[in-house]
PDB file of N, CA, C and O in Angstrom:
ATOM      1  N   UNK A   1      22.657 191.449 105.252  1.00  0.00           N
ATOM      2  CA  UNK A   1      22.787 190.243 104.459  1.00  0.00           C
ATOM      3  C   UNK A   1      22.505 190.613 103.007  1.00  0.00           C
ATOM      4  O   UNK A   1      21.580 191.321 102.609  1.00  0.00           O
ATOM      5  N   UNK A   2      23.556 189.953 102.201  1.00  0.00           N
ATOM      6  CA  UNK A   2      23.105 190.121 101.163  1.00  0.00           C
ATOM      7  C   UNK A   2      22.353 189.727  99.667  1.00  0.00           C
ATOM      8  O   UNK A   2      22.922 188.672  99.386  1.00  0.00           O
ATOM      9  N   UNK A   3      21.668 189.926  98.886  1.00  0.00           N
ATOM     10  CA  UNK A   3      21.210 188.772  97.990  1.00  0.00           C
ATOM     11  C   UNK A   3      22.161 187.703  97.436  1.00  0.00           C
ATOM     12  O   UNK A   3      21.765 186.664  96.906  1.00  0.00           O
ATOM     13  N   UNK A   4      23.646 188.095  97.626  1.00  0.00           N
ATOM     14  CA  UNK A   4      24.561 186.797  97.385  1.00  0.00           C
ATOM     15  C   UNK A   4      24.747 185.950  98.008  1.00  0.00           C
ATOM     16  O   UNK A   4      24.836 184.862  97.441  1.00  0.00           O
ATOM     17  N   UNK A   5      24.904 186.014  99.526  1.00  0.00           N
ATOM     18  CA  UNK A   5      24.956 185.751 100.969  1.00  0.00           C
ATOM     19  C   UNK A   5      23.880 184.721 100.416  1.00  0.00           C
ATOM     20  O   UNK A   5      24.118 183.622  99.915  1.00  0.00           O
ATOM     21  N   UNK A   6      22.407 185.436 100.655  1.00  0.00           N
ATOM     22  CA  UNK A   6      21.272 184.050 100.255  1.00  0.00           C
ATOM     23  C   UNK A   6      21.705 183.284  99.393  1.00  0.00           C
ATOM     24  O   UNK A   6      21.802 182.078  99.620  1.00  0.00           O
ATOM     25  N   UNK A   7      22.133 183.959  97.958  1.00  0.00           N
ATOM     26  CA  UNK A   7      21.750 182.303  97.451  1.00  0.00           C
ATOM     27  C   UNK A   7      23.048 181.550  97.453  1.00  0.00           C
ATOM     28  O   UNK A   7      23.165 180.456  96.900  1.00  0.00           O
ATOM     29  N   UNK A   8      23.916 182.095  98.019  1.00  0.00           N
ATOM     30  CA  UNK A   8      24.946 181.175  98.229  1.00  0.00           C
ATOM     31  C   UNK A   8      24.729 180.231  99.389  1.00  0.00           C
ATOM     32  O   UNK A   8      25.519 179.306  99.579  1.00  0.00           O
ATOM     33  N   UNK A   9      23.299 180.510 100.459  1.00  0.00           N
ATOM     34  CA  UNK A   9      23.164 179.366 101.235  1.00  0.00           C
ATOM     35  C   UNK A   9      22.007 178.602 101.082  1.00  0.00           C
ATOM     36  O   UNK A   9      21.543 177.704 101.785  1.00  0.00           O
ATOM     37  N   UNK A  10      21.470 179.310  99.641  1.00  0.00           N
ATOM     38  CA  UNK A  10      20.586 178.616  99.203  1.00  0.00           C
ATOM     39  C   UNK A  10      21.348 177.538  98.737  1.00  0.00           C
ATOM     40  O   UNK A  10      21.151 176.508  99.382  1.00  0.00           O
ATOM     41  N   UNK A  11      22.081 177.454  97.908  1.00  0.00           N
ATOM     42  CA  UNK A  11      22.756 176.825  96.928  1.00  0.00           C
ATOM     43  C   UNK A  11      23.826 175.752  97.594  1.00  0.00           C
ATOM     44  O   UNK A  11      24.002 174.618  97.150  1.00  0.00           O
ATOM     45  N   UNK A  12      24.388 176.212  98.533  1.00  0.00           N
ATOM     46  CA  UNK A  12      24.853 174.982  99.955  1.00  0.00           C
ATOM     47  C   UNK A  12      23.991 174.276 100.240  1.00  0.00           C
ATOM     48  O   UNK A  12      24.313 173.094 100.118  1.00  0.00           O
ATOM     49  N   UNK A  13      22.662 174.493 100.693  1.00  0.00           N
ATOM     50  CA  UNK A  13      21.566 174.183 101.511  1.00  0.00           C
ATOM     51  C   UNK A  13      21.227 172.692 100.437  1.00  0.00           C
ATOM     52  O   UNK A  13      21.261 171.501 100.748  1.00  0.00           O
ATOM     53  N   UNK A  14      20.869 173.421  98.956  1.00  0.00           N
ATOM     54  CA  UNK A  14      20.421 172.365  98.045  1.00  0.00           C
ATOM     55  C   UNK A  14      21.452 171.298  97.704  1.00  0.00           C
ATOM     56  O   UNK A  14      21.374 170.070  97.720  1.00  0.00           O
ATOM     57  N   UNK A  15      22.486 172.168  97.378  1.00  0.00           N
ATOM     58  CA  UNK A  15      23.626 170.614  97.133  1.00  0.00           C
ATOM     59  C   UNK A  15      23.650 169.776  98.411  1.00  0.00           C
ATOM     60  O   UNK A  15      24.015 168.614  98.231  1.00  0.00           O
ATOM     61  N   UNK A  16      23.320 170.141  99.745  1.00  0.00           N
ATOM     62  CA  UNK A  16      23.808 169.194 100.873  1.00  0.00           C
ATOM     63  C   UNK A  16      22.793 168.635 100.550  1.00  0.00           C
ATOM     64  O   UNK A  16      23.023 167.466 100.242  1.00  0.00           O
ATOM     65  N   UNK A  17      21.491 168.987 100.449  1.00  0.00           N
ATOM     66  CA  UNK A  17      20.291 168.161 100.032  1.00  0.00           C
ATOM     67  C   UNK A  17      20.108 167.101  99.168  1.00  0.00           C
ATOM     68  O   UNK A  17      19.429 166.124  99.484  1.00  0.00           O
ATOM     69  N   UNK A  18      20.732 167.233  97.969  1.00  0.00           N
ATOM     70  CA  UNK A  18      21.134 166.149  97.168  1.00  0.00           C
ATOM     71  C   UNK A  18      22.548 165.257  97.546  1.00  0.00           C
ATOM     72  O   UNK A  18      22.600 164.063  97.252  1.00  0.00           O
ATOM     73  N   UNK A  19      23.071 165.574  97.857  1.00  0.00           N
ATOM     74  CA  UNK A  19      24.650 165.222  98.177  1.00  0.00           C
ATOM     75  C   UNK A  19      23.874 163.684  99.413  1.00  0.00           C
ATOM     76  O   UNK A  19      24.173 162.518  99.156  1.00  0.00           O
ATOM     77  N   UNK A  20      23.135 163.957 100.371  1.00  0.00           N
ATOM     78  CA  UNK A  20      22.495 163.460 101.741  1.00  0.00           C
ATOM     79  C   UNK A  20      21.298 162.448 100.548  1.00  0.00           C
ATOM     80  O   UNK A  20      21.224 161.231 100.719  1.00  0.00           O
ATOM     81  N   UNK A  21      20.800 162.854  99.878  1.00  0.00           N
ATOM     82  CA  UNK A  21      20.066 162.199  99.224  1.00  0.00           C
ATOM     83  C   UNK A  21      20.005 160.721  98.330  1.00  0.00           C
ATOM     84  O   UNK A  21      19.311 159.704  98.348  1.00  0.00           O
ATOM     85  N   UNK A  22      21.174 161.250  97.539  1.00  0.00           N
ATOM     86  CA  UNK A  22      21.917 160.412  97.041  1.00  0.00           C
ATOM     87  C   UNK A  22      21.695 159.087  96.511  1.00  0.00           C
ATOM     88  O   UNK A  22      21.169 158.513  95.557  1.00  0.00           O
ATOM     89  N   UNK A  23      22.549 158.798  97.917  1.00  0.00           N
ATOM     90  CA  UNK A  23      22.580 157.488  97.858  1.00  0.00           C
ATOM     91  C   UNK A  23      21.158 156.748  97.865  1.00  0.00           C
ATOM     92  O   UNK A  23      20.843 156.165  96.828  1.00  0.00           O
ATOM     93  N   UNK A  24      20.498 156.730  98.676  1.00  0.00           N
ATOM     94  CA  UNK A  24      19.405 155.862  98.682  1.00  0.00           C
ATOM     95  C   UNK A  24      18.629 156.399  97.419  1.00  0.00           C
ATOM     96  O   UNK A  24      18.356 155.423  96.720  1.00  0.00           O
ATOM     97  N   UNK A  25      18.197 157.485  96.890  1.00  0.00           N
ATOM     98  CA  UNK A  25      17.783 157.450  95.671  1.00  0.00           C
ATOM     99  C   UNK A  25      18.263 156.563  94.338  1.00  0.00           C
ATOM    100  O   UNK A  25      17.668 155.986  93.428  1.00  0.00           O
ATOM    101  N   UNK A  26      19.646 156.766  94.710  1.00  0.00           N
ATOM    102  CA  UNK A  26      20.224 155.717  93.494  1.00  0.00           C
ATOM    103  C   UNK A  26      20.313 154.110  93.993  1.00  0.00           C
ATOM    104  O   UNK A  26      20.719 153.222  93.243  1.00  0.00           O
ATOM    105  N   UNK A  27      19.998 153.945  94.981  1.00  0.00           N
ATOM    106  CA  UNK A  27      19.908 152.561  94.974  1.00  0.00           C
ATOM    107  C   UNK A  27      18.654 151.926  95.085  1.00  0.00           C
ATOM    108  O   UNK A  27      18.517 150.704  95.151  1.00  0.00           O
ATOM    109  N   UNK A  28      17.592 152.881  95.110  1.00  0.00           N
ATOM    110  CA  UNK A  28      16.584 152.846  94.795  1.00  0.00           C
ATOM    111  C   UNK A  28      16.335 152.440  93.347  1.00  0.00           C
ATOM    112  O   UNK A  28      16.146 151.281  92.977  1.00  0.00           O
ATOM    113  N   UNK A  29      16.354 153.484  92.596  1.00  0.00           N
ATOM    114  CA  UNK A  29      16.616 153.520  90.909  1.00  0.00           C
ATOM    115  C   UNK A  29      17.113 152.091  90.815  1.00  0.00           C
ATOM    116  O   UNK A  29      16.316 151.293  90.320  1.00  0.00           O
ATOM    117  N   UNK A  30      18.384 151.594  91.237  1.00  0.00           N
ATOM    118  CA  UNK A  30      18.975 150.464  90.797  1.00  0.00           C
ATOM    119  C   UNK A  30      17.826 149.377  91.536  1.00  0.00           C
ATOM    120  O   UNK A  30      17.295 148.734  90.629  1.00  0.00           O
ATOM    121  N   UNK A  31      17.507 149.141  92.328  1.00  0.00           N
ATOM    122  CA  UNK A  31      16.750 147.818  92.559  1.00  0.00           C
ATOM    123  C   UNK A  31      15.304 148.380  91.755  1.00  0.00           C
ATOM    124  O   UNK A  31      15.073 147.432  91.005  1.00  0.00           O
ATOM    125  N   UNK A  32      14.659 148.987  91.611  1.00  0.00           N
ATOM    126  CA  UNK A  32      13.338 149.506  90.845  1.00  0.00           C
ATOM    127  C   UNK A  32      13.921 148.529  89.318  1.00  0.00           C
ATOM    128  O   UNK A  32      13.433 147.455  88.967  1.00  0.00           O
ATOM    129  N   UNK A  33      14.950 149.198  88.683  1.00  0.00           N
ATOM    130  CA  UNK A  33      15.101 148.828  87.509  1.00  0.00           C
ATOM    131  C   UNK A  33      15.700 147.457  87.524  1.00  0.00           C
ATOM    132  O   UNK A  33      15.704 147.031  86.369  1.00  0.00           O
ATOM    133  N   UNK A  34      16.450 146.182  88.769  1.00  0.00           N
ATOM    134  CA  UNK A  34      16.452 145.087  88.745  1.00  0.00           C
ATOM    135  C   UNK A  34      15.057 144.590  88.846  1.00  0.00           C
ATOM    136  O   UNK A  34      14.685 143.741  88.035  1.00  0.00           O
ATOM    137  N   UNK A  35      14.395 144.951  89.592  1.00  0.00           N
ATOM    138  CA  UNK A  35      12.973 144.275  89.785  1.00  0.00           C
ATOM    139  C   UNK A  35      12.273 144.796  88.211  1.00  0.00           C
ATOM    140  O   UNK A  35      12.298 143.770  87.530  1.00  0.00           O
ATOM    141  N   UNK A  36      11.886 145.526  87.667  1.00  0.00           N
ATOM    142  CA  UNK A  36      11.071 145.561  86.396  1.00  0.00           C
ATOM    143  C   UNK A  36      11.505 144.921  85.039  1.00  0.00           C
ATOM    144  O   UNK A  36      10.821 144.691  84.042  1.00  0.00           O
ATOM    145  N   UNK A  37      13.290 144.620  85.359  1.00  0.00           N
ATOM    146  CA  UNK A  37      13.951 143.662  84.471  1.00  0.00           C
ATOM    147  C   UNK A  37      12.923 142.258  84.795  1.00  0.00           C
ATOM    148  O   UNK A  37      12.284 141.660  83.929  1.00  0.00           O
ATOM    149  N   UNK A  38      12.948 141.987  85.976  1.00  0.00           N
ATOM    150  CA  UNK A  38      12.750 140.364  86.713  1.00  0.00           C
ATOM    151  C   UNK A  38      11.442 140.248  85.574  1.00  0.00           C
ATOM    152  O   UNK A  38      11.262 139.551  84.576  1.00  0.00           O
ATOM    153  N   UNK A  39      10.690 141.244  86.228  1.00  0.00           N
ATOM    154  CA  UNK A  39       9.105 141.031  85.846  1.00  0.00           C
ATOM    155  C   UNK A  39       8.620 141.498  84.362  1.00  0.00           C
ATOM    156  O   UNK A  39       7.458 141.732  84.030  1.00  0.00           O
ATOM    157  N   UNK A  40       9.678 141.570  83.625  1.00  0.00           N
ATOM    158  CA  UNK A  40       9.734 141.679  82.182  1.00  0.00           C
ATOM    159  C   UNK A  40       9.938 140.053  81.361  1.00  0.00           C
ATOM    160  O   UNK A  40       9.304 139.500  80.463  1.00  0.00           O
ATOM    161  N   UNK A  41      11.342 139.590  82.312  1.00  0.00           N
ATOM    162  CA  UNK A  41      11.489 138.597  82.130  1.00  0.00           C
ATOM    163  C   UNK A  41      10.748 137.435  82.005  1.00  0.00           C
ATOM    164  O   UNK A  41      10.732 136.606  81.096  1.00  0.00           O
ATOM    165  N   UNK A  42      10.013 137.503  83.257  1.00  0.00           N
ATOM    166  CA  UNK A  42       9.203 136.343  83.705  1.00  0.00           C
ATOM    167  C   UNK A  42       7.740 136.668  83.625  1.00  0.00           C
ATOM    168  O   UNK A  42       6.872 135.916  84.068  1.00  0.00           O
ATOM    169  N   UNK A  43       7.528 137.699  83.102  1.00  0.00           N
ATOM    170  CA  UNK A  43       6.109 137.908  82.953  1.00  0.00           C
ATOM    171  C   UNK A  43       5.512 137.855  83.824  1.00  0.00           C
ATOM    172  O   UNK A  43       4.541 137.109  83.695  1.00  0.00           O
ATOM    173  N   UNK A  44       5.703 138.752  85.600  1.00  0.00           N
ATOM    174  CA  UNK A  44       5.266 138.131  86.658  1.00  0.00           C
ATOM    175  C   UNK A  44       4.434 140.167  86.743  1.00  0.00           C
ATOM    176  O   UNK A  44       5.071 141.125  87.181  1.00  0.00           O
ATOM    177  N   UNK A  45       3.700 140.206  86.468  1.00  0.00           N
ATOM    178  CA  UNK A  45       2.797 141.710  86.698  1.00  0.00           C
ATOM    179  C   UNK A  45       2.447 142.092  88.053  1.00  0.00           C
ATOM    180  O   UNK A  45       1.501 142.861  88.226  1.00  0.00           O
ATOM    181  N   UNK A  46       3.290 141.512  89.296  1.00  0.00           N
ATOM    182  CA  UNK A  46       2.416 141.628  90.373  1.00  0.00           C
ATOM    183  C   UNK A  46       3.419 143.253  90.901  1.00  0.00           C
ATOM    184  O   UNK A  46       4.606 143.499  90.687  1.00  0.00           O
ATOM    185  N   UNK A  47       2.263 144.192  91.698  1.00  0.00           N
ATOM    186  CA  UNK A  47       2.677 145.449  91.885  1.00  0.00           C
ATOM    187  C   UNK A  47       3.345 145.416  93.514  1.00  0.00           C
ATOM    188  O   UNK A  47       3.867 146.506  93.745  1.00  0.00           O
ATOM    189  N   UNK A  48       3.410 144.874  94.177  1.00  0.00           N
ATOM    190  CA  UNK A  48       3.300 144.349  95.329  1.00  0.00           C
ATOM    191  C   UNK A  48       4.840 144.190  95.098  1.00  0.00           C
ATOM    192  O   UNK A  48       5.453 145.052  95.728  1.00  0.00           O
ATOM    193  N   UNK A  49       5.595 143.406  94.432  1.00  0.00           N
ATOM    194  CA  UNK A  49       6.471 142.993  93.949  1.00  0.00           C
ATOM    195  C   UNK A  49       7.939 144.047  93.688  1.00  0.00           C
ATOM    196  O   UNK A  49       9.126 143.721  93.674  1.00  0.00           O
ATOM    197  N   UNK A  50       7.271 145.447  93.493  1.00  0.00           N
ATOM    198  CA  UNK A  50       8.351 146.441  93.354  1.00  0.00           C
ATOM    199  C   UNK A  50       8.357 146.886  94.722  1.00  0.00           C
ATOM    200  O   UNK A  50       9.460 146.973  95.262  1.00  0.00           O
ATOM    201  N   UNK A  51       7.294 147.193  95.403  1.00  0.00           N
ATOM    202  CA  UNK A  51       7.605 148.250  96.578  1.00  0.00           C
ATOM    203  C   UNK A  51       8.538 147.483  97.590  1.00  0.00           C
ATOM    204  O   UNK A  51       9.530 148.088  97.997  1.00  0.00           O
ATOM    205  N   UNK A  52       8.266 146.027  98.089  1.00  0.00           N
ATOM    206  CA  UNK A  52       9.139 145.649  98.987  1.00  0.00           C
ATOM    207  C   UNK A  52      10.453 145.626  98.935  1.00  0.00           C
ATOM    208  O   UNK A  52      11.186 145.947  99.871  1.00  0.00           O
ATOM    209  N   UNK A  53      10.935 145.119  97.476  1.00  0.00           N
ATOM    210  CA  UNK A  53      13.091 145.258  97.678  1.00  0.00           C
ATOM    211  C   UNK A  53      13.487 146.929  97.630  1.00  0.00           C
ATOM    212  O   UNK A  53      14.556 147.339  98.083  1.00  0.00           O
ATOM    213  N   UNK A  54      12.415 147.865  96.984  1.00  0.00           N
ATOM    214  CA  UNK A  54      13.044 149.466  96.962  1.00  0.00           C
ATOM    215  C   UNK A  54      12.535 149.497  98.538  1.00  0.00           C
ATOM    216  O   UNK A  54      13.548 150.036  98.985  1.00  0.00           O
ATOM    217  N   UNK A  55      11.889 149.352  99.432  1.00  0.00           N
ATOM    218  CA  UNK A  55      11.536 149.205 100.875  1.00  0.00           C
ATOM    219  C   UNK A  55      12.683 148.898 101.470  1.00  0.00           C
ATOM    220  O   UNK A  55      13.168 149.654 102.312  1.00  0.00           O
ATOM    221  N   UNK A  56      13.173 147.931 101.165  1.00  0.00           N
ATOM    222  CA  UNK A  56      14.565 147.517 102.169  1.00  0.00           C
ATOM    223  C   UNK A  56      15.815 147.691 101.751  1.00  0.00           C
ATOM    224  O   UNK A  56      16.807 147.724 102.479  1.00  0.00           O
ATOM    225  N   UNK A  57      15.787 147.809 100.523  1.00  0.00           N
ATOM    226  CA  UNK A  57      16.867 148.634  99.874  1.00  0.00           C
ATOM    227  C   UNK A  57      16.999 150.219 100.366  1.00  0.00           C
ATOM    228  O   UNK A  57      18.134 150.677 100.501  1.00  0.00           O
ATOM    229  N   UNK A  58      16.007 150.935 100.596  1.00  0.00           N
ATOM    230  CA  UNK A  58      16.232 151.916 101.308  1.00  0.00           C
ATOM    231  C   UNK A  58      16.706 152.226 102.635  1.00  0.00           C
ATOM    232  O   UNK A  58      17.402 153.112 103.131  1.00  0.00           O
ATOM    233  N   UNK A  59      16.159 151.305 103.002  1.00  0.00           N
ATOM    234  CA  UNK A  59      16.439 151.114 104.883  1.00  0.00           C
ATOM    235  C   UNK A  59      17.700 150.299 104.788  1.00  0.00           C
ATOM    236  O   UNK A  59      18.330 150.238 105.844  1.00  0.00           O
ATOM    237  N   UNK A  60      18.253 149.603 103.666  1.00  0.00           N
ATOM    238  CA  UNK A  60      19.945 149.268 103.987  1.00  0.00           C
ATOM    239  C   UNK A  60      20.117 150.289 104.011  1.00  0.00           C
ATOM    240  O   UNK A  60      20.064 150.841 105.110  1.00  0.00           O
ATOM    241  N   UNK A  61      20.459 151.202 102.625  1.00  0.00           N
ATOM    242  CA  UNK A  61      21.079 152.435 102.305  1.00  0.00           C
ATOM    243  C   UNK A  61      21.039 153.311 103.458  1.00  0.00           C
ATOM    244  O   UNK A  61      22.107 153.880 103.681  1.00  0.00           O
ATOM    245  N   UNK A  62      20.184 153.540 104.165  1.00  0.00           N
ATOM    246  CA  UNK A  62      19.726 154.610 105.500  1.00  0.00           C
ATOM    247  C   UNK A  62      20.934 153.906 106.179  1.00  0.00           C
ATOM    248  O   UNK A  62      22.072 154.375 106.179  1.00  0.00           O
ATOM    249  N   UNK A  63      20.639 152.951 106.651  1.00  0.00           N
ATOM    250  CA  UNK A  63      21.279 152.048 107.800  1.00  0.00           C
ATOM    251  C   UNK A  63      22.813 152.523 107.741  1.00  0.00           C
ATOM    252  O   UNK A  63      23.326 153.360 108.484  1.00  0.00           O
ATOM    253  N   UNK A  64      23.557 151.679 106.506  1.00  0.00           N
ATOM    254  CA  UNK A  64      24.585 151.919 106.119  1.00  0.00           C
ATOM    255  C   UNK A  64      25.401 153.586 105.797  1.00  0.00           C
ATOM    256  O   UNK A  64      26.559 153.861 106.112  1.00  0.00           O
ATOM    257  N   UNK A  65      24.799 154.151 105.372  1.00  0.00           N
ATOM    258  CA  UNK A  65      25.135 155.756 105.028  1.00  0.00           C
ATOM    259  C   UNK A  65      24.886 156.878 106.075  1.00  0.00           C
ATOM    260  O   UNK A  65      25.266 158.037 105.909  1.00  0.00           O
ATOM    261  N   UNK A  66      23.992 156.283 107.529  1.00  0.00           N
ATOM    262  CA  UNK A  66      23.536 157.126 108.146  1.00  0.00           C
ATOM    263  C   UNK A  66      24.928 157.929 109.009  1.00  0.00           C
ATOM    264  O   UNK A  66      24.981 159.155 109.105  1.00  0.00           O
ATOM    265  N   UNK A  67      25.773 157.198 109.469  1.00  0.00           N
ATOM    266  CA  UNK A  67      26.770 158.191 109.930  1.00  0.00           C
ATOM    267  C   UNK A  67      27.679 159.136 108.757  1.00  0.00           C
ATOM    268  O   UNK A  67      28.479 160.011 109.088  1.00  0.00           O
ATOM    269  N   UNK A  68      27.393 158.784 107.453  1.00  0.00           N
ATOM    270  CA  UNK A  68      27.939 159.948 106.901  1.00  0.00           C
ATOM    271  C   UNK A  68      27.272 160.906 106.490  1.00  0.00           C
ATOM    272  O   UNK A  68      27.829 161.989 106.314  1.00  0.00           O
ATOM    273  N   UNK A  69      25.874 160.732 106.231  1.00  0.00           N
ATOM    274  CA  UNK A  69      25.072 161.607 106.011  1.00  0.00           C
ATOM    275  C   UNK A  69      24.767 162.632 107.389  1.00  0.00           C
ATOM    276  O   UNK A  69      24.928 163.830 107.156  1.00  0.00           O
ATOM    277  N   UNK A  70      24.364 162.282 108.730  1.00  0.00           N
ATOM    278  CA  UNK A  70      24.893 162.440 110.019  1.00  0.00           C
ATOM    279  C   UNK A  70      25.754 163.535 109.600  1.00  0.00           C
ATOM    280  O   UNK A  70      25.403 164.696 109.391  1.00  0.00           O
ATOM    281  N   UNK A  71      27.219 162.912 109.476  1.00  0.00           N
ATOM    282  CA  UNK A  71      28.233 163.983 109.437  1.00  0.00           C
ATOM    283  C   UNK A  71      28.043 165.579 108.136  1.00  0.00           C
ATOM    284  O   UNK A  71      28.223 166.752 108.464  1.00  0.00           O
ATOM    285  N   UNK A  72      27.742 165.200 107.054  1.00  0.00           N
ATOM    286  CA  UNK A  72      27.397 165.973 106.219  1.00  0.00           C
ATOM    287  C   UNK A  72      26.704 167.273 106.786  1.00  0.00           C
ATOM    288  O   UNK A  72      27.102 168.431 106.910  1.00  0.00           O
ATOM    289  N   UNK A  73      25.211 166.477 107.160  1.00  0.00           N
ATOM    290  CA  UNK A  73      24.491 167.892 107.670  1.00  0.00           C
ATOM    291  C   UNK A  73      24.849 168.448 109.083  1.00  0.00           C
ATOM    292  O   UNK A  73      24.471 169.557 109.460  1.00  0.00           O
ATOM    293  N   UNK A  74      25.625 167.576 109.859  1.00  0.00           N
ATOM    294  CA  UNK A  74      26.296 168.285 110.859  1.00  0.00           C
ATOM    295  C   UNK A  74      26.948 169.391 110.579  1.00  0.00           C
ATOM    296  O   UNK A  74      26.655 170.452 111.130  1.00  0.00           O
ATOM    297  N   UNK A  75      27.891 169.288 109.710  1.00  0.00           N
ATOM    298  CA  UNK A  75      29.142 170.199 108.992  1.00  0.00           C
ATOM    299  C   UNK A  75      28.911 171.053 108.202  1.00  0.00           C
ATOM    300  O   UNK A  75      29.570 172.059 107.938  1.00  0.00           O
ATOM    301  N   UNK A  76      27.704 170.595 107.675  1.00  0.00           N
ATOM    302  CA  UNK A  76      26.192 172.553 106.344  1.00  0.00           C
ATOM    303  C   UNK A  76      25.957 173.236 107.909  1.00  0.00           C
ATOM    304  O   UNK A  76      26.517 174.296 108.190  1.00  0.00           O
ATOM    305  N   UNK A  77      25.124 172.565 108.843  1.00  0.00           N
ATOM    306  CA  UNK A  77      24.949 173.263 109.945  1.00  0.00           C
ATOM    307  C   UNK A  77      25.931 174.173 110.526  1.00  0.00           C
ATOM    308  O   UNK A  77      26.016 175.366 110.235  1.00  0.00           O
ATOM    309  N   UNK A  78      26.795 173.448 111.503  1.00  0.00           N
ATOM    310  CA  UNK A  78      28.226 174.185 111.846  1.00  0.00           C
ATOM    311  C   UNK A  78      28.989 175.439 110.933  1.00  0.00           C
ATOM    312  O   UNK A  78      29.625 176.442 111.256  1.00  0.00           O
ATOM    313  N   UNK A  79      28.599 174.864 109.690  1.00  0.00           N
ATOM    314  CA  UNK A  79      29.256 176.181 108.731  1.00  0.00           C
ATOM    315  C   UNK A  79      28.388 177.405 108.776  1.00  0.00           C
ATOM    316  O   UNK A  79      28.778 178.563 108.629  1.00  0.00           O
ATOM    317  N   UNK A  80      27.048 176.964 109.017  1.00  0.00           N
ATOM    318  CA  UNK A  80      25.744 177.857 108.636  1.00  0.00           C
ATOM    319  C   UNK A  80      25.793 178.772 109.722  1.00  0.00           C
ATOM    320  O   UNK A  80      25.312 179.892 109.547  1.00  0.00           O
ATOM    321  N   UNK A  81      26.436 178.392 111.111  1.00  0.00           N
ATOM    322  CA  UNK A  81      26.446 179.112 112.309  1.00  0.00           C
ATOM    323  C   UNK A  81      27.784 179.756 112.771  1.00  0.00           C
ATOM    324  O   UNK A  81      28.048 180.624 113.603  1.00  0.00           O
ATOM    325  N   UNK A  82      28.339 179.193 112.135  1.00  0.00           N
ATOM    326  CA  UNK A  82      29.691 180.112 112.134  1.00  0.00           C
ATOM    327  C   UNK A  82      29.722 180.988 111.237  1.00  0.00           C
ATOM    328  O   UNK A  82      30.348 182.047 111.263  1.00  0.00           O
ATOM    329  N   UNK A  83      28.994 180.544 110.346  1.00  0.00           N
ATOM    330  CA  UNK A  83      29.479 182.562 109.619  1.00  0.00           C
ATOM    331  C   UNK A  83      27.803 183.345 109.923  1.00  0.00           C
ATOM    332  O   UNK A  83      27.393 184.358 109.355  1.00  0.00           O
ATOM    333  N   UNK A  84      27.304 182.799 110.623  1.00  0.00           N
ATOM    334  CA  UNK A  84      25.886 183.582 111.042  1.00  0.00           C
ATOM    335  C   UNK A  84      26.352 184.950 111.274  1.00  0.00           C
ATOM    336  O   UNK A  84      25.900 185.876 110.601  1.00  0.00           O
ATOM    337  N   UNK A  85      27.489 185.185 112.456  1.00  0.00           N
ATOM    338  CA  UNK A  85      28.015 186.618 112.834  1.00  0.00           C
ATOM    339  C   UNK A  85      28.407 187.199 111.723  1.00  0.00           C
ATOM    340  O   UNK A  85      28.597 188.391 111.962  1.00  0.00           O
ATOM    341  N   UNK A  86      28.710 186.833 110.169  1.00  0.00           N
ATOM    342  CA  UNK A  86      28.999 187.714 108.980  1.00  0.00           C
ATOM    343  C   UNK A  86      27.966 187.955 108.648  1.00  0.00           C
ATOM    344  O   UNK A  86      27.690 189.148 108.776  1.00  0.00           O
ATOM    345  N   UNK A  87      27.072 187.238 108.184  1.00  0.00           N
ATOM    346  CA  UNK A  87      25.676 187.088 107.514  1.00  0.00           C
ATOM    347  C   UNK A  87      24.839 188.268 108.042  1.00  0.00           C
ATOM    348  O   UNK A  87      24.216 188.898 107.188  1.00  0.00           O
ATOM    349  N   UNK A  88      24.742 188.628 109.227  1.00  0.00           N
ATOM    350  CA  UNK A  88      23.682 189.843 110.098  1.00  0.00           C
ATOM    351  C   UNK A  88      24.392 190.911 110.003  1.00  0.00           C
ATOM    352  O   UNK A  88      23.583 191.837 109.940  1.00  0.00           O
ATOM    353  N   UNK A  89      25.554 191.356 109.951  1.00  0.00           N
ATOM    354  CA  UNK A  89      26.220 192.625 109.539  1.00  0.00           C
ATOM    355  C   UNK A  89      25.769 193.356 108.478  1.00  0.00           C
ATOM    356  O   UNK A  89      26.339 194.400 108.161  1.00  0.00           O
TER     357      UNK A  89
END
């Protein structure tokens, strides 16, 4: 194996990582920054107040994205083991 070999599955490994990530991070970001608009607005300081919509905003995002994300790291995997027999040569 060679030091290219690695970081070329380093470098698969991390983009699938972000790629799988994604989404719920950014829809995270987006309800974080609707909710600190709200409580700018209304002058409402309560902390309690952010964690629950990024809470279920995440668990949509999971919900919704899980069979493609599913498929994603299925398909880094499958690739990762099919060229395993090049990789040990």
């Amino acid at each position: 194996m060679t030091p290219e070999m690695v970081l070329d599955i380093g470098q698969q490994a991390l983009t699938t990582t972000l790629l799988v990530s994604a989404p719920m991070l950014v829809l995270s970001l987006v309800v974080g920054l609707a909710v600190s608009i709200f409580q700018a607005v209304t002058q409402i300081n309560e902390m309690t107040l952010t964690f629950i919509p990024k809470i279920l905003a995440v668990a949509a995002a999971l919900l919704f994205f899980f069979p493609w994300m599913t498929e994603t790291i299925v398909s880094y995997t499958a690739q990762v083991f099919q060229n395993l027999p090049a990789m040990i040569r």
